[in-house]
C-alpha positions as CSV (number, residue, x, y, z in Angstrom):
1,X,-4.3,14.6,-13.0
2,X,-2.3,11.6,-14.8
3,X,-2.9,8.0,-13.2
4,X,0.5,7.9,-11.5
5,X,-0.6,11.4,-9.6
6,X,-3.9,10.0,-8.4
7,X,-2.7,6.4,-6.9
8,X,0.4,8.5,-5.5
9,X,-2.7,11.2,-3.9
10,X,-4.6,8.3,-3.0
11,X,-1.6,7.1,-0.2
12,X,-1.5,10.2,1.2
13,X,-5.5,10.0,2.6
14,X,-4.5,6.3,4.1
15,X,-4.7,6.9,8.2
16,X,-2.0,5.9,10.6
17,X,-2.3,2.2,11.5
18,X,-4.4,1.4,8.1
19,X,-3.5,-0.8,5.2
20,X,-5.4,-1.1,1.9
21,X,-4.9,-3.3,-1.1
22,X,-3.5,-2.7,-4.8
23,X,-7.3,-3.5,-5.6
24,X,-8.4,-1.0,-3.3
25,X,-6.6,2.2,-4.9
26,X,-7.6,0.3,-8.7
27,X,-11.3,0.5,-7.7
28,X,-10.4,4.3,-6.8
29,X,-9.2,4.9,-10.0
30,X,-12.2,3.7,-11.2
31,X,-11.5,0.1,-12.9
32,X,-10.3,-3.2,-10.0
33,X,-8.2,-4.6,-13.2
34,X,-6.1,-1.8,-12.7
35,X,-4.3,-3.6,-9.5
36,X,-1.0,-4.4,-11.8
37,X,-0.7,-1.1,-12.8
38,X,-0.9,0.1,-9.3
39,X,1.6,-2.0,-7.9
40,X,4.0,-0.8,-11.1
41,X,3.6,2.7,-10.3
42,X,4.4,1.8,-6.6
43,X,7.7,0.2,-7.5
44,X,9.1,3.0,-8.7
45,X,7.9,5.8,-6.1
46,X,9.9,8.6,-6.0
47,X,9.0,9.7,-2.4
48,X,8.0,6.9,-0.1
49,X,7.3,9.3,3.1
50,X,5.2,11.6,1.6
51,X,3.5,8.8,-0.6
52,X,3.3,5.8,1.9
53,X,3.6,3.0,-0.4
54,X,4.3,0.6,2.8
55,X,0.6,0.6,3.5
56,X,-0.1,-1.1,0.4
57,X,-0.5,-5.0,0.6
58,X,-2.6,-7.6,-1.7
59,X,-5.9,-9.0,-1.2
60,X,-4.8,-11.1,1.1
61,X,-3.1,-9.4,3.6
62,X,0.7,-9.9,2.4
63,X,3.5,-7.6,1.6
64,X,5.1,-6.9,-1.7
65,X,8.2,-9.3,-2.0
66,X,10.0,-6.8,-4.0
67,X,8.9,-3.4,-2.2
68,X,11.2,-0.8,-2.8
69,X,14.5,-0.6,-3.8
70,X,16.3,-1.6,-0.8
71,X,15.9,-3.7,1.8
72,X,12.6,-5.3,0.4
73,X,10.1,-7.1,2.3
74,X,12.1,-6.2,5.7
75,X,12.0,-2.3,5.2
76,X,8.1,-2.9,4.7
77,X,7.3,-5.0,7.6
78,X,9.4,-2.2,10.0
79,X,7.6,0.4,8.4
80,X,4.4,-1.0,9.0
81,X,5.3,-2.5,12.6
82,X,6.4,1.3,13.5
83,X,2.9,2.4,12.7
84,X,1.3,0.2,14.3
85,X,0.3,-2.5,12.7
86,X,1.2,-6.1,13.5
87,X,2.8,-8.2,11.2
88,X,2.9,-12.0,10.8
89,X,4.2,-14.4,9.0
90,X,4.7,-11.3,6.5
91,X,1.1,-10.5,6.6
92,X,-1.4,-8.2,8.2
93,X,-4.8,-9.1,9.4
94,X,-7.0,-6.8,6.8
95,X,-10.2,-7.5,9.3
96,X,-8.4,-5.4,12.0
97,X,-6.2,-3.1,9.7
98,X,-8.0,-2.3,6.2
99,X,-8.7,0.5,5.9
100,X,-12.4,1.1,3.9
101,X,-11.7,4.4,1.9
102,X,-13.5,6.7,2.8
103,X,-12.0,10.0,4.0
């Protein structure tokens, strides 16, 4: 399975009302430098409801300025506020929403 296939895999195993970082799915790939790469092959996901990129923030709890192709941050926060999770100030709180990886 290619890169792109796995971090695309990896979104599908995230549960409702759970965020994790570009680090997160860079560790799972098996190197945490990868994060860049991860948030490139998010960018340009074909299928964002059967590969929930919007539960994909940075180490710090923020969403992706540039997520998707329209609508940007906005489409993001709904997304996320429709599952569940509370945003502010464009950030979640990754002590109450991370999600730890393990399925």
């Amino acid at each position: 399975m290619c890169l792109k296939d796995r971090v695309y895999e990896y979104l599908t195993f995230i549960p409702k009302g759970k965020v994790v970082t570009y680090k997160q799915i860079a560790e799972y790939l098996g190197d945490p430098k990868l994060s860049r790469v991860v948030g490139n092959i998010l960018h340009v996901n074909p299928d964002p409801i059967g590969h929930p990129c919007y539960k994909v923030v940075n180490s710090k709890g923020g969403l992706a300025s540039n997520f998707g192709d329209i609508g940007g941050i906005e489409v993001q926060k709904n997304r996320l506020l429709e599952d569940g999770i509370d945003v502010v100030n464009y950030r979640v709180d990754l002590k109450k929403y991370q999600w730890d990886g393990n399925r």
